[in-house]
Backbone as a printed PyTorch tensor [residue, N CA C, xyz], in Angstrom:
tensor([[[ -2.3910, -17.6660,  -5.2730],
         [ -2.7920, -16.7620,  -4.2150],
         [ -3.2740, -17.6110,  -3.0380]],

        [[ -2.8410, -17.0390,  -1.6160],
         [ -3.6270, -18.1760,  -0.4940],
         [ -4.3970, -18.0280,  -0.7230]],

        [[ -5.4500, -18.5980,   0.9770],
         [ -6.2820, -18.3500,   1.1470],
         [ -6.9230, -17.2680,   1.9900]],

        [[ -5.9390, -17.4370,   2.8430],
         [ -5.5690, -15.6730,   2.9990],
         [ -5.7690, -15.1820,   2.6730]],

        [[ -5.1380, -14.8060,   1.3360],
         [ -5.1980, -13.5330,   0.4850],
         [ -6.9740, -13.3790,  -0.1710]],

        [[ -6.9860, -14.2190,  -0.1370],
         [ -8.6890, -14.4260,  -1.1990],
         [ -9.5280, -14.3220,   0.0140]],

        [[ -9.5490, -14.6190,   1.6100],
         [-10.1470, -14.0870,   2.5570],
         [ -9.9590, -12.5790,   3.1510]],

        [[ -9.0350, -11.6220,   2.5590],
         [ -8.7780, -10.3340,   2.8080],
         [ -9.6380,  -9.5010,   1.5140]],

        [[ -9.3960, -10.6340,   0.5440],
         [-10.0920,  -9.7230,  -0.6570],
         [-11.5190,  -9.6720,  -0.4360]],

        [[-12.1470, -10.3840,   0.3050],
         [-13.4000, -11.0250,   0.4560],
         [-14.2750, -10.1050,   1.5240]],

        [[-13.4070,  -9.9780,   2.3790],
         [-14.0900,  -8.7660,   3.8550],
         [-13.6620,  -7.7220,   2.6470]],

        [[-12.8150,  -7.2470,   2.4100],
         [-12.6190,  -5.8560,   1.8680],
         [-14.2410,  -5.6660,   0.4700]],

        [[-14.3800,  -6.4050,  -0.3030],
         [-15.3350,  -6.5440,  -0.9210],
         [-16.9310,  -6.5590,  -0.5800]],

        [[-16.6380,  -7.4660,   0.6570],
         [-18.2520,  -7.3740,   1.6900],
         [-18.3050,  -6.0140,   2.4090]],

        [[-16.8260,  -5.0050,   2.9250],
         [-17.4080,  -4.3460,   3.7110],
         [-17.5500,  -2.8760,   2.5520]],

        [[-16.8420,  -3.4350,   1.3830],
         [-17.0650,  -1.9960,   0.4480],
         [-18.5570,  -2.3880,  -0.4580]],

        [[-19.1160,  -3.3430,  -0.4090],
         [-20.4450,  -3.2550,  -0.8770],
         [-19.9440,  -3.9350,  -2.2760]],

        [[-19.0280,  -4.3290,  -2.6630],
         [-18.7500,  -4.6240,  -3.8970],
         [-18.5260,  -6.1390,  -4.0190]],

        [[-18.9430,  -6.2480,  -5.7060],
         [-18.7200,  -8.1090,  -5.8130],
         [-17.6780,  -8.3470,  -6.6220]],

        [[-16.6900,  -9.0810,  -5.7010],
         [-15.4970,  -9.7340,  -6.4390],
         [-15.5740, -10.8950,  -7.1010]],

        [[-15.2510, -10.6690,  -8.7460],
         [-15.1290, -11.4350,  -9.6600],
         [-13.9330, -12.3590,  -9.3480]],

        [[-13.5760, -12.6490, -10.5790],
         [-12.5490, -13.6760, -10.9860],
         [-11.1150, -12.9250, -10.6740]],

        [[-10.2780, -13.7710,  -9.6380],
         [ -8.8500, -12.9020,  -9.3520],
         [ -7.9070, -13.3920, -10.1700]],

        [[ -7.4880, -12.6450, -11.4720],
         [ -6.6210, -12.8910, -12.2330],
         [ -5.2070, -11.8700, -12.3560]],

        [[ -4.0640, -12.5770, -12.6930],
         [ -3.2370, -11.7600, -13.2720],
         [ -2.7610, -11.4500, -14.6240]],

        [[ -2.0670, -10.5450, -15.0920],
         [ -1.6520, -10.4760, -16.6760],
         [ -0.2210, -11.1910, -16.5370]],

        [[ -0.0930, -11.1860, -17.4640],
         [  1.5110, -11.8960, -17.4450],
         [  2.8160, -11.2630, -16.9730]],

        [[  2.6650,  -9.8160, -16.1200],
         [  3.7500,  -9.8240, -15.6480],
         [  3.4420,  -9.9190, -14.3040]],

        [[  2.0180, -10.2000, -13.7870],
         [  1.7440, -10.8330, -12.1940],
         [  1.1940,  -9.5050, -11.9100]],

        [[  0.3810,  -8.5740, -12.4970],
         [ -0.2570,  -7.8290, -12.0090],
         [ -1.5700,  -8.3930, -11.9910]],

        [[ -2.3790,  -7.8030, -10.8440],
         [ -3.9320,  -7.8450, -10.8150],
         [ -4.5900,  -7.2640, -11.9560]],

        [[ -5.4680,  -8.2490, -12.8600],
         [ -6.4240,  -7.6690, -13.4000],
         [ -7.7810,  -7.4360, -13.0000]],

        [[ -8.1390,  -5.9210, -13.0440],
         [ -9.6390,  -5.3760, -12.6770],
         [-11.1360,  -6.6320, -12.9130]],

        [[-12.0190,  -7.3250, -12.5000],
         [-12.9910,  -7.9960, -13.1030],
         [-14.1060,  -6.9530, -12.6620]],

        [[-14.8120,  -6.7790, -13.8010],
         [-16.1270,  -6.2420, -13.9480],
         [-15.6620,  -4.8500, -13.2540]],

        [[-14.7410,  -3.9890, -13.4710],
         [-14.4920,  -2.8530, -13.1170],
         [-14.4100,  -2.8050, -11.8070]],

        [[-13.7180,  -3.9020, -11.2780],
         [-13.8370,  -4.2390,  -9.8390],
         [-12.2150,  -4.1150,  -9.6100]],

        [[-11.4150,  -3.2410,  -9.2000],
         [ -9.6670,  -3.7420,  -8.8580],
         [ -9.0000,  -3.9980,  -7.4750]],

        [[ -8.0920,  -4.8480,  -7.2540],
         [ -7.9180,  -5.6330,  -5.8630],
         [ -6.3100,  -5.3850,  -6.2900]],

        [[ -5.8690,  -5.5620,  -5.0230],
         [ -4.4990,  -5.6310,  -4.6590],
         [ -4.4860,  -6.1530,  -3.2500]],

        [[ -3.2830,  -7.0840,  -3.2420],
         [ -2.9660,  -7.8060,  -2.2830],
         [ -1.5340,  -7.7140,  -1.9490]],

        [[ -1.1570,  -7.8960,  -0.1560],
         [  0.2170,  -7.4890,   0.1750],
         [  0.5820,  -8.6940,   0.9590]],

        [[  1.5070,  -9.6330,   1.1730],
         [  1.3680, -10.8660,   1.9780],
         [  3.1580, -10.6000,   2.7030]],

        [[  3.2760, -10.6480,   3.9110],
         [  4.2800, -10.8550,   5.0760],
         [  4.1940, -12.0570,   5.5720]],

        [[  5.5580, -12.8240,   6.2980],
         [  5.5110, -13.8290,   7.0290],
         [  4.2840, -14.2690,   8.2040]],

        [[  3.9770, -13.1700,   8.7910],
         [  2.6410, -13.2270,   9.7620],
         [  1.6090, -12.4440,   9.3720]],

        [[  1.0630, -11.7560,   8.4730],
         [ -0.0520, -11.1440,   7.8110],
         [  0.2730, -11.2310,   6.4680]],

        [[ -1.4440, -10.5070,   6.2170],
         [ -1.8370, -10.7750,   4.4160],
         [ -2.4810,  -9.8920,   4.7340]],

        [[ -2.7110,  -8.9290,   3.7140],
         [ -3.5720,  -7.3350,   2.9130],
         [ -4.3450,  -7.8840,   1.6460]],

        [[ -5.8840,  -7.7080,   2.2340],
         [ -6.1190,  -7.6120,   0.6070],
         [ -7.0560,  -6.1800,   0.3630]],

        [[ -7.5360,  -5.5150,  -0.5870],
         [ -7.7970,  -4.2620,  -0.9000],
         [ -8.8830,  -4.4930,  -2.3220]],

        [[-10.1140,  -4.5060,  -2.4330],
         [-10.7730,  -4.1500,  -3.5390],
         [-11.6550,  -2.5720,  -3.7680]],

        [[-11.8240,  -2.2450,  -5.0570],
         [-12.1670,  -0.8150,  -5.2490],
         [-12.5070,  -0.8580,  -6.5620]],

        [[-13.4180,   0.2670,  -6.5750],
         [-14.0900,   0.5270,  -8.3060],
         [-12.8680,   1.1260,  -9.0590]],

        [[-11.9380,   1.3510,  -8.5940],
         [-11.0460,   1.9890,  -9.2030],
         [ -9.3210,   1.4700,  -8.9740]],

        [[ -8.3190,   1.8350,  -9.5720],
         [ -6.7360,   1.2730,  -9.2980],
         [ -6.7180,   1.7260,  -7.9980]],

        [[ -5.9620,   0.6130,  -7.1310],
         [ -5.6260,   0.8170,  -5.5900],
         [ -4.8450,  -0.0690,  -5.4050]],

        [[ -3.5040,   0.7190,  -4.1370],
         [ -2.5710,  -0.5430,  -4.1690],
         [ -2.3500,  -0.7250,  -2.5710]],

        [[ -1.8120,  -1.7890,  -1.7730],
         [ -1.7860,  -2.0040,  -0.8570],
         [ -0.1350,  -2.5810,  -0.8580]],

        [[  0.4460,  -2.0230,   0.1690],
         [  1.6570,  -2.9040,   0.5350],
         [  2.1170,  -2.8250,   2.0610]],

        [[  2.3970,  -4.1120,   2.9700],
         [  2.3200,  -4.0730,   4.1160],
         [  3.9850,  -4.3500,   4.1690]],

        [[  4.5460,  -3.9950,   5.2250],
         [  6.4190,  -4.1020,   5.3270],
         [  6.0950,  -4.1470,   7.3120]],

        [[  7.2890,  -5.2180,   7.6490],
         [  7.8430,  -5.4270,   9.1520],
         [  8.8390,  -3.7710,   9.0070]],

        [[  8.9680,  -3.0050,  10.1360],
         [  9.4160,  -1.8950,  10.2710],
         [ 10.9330,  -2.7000,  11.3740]],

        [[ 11.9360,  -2.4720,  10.3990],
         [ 13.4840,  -2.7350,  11.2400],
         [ 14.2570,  -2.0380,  10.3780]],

        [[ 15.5740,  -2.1830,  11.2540],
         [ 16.8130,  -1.4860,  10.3620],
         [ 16.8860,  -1.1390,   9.6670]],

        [[ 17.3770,  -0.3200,   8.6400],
         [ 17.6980,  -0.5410,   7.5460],
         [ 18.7130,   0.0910,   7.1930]],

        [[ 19.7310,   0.1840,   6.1420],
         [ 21.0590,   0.3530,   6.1910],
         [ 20.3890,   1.9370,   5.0730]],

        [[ 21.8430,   2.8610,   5.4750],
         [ 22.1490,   3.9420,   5.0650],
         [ 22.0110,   3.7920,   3.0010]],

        [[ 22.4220,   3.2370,   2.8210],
         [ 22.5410,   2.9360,   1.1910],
         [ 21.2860,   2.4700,   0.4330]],

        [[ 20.4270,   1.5250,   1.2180],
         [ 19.0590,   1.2020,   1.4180],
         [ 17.8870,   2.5200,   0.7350]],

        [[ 18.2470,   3.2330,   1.8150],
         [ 17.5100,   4.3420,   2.7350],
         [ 17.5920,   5.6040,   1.2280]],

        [[ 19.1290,   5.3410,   0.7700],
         [ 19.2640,   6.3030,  -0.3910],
         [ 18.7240,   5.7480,  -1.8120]],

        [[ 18.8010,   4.4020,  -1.7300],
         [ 18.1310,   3.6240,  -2.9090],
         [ 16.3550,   4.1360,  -3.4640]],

        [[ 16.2640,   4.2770,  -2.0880],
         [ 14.8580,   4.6960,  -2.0890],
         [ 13.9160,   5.8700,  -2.2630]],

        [[ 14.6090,   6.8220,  -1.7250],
         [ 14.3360,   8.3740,  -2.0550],
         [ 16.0250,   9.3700,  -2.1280]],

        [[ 15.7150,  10.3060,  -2.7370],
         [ 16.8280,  11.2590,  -2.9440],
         [ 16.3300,  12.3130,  -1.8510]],

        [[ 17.6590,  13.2140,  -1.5180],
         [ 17.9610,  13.7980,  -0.6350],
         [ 16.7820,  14.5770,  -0.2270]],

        [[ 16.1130,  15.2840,  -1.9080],
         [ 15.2640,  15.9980,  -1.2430],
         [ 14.0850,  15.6540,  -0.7970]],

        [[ 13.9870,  14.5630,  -1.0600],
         [ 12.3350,  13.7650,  -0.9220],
         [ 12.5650,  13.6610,   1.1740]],

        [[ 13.9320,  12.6440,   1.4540],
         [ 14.2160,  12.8990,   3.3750],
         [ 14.6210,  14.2630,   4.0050]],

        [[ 14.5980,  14.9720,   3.1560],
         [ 14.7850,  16.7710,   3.6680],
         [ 13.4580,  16.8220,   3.6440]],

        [[ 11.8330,  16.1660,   3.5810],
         [ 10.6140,  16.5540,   4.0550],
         [ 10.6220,  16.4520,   5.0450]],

        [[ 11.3960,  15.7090,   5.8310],
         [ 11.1130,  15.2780,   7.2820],
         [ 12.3230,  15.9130,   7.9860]],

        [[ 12.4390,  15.7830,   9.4280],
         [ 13.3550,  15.9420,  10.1870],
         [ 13.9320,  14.9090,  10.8640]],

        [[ 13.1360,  13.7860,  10.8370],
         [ 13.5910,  12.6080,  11.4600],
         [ 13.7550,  11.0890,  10.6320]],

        [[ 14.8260,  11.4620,   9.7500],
         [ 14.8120,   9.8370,   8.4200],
         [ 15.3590,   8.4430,   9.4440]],

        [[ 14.0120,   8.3120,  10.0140],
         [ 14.1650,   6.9550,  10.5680],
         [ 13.8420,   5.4370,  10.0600]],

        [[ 13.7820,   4.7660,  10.3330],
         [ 13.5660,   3.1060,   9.8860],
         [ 12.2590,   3.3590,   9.5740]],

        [[ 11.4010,   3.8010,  10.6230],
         [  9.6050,   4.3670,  10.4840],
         [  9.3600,   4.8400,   8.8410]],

        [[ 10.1260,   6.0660,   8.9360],
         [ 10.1050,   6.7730,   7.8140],
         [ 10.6250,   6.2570,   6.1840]],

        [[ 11.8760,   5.4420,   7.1350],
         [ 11.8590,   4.5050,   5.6590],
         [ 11.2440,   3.8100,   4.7900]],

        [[  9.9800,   2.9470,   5.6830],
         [  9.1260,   2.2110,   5.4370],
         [  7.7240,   2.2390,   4.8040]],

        [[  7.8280,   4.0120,   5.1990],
         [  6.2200,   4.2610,   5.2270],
         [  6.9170,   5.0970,   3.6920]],

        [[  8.4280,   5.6710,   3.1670],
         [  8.2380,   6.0800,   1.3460],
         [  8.3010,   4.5940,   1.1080]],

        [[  8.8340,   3.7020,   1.5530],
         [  9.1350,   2.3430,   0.9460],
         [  7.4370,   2.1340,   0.3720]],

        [[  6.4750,   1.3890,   1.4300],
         [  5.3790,   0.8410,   1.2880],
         [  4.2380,   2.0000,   0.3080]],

        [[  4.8910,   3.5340,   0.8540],
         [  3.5140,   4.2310,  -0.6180],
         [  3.8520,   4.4760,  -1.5750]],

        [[  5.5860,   4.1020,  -1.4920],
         [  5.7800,   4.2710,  -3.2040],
         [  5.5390,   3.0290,  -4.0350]],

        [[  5.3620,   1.7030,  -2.8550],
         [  5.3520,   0.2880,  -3.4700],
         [  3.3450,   0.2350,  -3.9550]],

        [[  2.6620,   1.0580,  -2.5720],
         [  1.8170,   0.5260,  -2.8600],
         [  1.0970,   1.7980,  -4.2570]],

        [[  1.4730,   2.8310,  -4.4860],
         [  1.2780,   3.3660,  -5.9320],
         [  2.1080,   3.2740,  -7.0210]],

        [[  2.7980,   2.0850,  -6.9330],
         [  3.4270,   1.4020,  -8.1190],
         [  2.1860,   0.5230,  -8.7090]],

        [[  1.9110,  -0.2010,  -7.9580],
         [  0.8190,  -1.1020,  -8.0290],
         [ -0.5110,  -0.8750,  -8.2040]],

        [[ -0.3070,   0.4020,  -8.2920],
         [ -1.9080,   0.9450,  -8.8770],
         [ -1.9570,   1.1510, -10.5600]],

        [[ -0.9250,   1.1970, -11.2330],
         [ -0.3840,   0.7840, -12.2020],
         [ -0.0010,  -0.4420, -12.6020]],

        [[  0.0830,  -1.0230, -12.0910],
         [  0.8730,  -2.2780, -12.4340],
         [  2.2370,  -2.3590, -12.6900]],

        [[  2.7800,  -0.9940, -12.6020],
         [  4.5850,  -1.1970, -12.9670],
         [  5.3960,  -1.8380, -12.5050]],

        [[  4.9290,  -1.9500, -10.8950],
         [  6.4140,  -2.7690, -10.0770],
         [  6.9560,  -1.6460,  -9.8140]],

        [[  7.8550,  -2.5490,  -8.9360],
         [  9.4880,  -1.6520,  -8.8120],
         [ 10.2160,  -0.9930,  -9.6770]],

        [[ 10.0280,  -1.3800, -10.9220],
         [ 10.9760,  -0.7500, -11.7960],
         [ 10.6930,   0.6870, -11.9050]],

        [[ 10.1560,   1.3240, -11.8700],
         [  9.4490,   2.7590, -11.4550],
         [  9.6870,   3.1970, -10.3150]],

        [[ 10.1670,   2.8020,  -9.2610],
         [ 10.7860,   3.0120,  -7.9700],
         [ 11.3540,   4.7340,  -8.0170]],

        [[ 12.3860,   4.6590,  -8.9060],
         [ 12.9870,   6.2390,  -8.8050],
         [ 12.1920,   7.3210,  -9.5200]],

        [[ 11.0440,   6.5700, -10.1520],
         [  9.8570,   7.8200, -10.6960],
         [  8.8900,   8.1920, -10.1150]],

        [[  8.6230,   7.4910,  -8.7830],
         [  7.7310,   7.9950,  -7.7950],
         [  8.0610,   8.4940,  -6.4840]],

        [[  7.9940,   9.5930,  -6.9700],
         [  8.7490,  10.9350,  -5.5120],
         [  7.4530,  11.2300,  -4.7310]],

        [[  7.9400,  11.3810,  -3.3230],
         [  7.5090,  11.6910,  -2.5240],
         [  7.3930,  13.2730,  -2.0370]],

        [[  6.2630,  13.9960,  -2.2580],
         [  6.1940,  15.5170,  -2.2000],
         [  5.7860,  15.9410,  -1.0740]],

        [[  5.0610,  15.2210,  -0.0850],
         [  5.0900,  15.6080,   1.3040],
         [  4.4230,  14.8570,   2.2820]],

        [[  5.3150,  15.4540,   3.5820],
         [  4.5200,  14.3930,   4.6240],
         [  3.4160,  14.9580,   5.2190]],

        [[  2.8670,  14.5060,   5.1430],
         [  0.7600,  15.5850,   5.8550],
         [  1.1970,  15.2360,   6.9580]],

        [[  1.0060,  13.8330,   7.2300],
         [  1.2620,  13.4520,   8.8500],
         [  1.6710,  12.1880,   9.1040]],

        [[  1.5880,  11.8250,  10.8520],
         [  1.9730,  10.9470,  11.4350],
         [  1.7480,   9.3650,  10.0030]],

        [[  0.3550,   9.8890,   9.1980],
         [ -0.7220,   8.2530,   8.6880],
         [ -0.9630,   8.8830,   7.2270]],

        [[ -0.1940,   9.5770,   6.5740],
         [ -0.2060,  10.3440,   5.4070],
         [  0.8060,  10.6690,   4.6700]],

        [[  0.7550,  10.4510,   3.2500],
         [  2.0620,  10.7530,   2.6370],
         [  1.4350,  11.5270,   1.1390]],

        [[  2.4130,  12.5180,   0.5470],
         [  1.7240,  12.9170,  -0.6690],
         [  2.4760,  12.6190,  -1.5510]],

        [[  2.3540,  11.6280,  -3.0860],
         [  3.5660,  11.7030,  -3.9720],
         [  3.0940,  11.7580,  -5.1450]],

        [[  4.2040,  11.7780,  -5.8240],
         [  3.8360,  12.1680,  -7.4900],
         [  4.1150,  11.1510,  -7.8280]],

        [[  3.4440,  10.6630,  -9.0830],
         [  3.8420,   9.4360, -10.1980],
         [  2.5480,   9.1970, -11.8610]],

        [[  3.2960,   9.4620, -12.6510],
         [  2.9540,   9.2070, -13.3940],
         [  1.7170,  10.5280, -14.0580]],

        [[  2.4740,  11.4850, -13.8010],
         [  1.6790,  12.8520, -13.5500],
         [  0.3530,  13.1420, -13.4680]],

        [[  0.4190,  11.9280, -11.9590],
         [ -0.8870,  12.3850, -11.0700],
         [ -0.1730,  12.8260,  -9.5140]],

        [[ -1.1920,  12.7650,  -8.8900],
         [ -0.6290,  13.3570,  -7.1510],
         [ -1.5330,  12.3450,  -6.5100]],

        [[ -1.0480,  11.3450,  -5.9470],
         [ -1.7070,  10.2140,  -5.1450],
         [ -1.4010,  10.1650,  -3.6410]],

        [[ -2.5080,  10.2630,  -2.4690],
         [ -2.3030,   9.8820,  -1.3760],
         [ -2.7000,   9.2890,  -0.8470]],

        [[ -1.1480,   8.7630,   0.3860],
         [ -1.1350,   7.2960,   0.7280],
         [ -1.1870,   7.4230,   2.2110]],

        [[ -2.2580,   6.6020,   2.7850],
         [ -2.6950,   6.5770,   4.0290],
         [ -2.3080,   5.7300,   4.9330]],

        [[ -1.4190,   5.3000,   5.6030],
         [ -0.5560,   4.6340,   6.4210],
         [ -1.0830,   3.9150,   8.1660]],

        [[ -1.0460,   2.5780,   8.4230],
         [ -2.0750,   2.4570,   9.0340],
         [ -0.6940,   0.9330,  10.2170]],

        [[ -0.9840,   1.3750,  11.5250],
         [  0.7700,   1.0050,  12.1230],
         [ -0.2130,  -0.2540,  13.2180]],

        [[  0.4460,  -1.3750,  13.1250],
         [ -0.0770,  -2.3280,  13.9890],
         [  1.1160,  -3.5910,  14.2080]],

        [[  1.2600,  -3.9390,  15.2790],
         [  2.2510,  -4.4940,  16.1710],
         [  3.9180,  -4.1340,  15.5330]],

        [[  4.3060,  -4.2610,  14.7720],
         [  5.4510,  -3.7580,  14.4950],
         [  5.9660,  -3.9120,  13.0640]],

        [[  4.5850,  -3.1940,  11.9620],
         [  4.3320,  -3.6610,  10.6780],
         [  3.4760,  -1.8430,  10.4830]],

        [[  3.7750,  -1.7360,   9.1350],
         [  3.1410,  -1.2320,   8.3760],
         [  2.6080,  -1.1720,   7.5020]],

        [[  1.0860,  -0.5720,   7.0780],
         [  0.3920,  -1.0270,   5.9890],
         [  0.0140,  -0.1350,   5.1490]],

        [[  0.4570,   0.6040,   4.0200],
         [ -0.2090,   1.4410,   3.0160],
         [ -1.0220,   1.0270,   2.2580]],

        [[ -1.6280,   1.8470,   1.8750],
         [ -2.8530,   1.9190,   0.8280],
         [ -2.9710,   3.2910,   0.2080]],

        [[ -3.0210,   2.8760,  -1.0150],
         [ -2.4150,   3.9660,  -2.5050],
         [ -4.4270,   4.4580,  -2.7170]],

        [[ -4.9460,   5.2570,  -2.4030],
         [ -6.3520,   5.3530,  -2.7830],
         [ -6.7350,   6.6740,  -3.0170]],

        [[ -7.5180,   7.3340,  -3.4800],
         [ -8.0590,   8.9520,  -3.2380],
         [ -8.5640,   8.9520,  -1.8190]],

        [[ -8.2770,  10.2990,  -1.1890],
         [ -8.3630,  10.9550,   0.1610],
         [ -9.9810,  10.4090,   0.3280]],

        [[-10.2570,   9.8490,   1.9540],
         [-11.8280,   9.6980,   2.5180],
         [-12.4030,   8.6380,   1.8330]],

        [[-11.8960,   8.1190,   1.1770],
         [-12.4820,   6.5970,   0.7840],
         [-11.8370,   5.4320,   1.5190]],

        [[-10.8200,   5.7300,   2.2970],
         [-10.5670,   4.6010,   2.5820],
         [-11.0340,   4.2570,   4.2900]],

        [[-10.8240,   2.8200,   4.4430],
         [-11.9670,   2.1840,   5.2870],
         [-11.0470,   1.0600,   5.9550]],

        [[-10.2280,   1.2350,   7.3410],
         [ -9.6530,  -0.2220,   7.4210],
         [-10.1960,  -0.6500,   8.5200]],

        [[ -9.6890,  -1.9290,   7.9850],
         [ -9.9810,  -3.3910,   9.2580],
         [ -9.1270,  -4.0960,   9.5360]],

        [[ -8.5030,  -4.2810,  10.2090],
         [ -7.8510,  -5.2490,  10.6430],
         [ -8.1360,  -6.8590,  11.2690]],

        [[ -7.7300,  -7.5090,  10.8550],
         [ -8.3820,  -8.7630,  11.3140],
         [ -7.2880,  -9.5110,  11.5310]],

        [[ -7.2150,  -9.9440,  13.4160],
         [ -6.4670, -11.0380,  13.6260],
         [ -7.1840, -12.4380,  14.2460]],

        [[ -6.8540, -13.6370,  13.7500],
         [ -7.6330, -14.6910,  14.0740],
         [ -9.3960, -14.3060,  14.3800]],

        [[ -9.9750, -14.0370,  15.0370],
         [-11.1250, -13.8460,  15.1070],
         [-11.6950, -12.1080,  15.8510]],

        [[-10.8480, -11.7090,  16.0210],
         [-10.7960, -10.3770,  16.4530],
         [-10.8010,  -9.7540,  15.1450]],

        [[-11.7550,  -8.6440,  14.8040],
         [-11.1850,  -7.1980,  14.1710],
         [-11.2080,  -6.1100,  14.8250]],

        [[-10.2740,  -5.0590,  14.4760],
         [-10.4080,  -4.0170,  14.8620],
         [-10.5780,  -2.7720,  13.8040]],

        [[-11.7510,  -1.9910,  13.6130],
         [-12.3040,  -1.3160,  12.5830],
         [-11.3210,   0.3800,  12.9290]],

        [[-10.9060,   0.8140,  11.8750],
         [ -9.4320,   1.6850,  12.2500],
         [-10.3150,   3.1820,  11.2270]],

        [[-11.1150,   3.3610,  10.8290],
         [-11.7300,   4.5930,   9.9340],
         [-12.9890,   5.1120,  10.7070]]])
């Protein structure tokens, strides 16, 4: 893990009041919880996400471009882009990143990809989906030409953004 990543886990931990233990994984590279403490981390060519919580939470950040028609179907079925009216690259990104980042609240990965449907769009920074027969929503958060989900229960969540010495507090 950078250092990066262990400096995202670190503000997220100082500003949620919580103390981060030991950052370990299990053997298929998931985060394990320390002291009932759970973290998830998302890393891009020019940013890093990190996310801690008393409870499973997942974070996944994606660059918003193109993406091809076959892509787009890989990812959700017809009726999941019949929520919207506009299945754009935007829209691609934001089932991409909350179905990635409530995979990871589990630990499954991708391989669960086609078991986590998307049941509706609330809004512009909101998504509602099913997986694993719960109903999890994912709060969507848009900065220079990147997107960042976070898999958490509604009103707990809290962002910051931090570039070089600037933050900007987004809750």
């Amino acid at each position: 893990m950078s250092a990066f990543a262990r400096k995202a886990l670190g503000l997220s931990a100082t500003r949620s009041g919580l103390e981060l233990g030991p950052l370990e994984k299990d053997a298929e590279g998931a985060p394990v919880p320390a002291a009932g403490i759970h973290w998830s981390i998302s890393h891009k060519s020019t940013y890093v996400g990190g996310v801690v919580a008393p409870r499973p939470v997942g974070l996944d950040i994606e660059r918003i471009t193109a993406c091809s028609a076959g892509l787009m179907k890989k990812v959700a079925d017809a009726a999941e882009w019949d929520l919207s009216s506009n299945p754009s690259p935007k829209l691609f990104f934001r089932y991409w990143t909350a179905k990635e980042a409530v995979l990871k609240t589990t630990g499954r990965g991708l391989r669960d990809l086609s078991r986590c449907r998307i049941t509706a769009v609330i809004d512009d920074h909101h998504l509602r989906l099913a997986y694993s027969g719960k109903i999890w929503t994912v709060a969507h958060h848009y900065f220079d030409d990147h997107l960042a989900s976070l898999a958490d229960p509604p009103g707990l969540v809290h962002w910051t953004v931090s570039q070089g010495d600037s933050e900007v507090d987004i809750s």
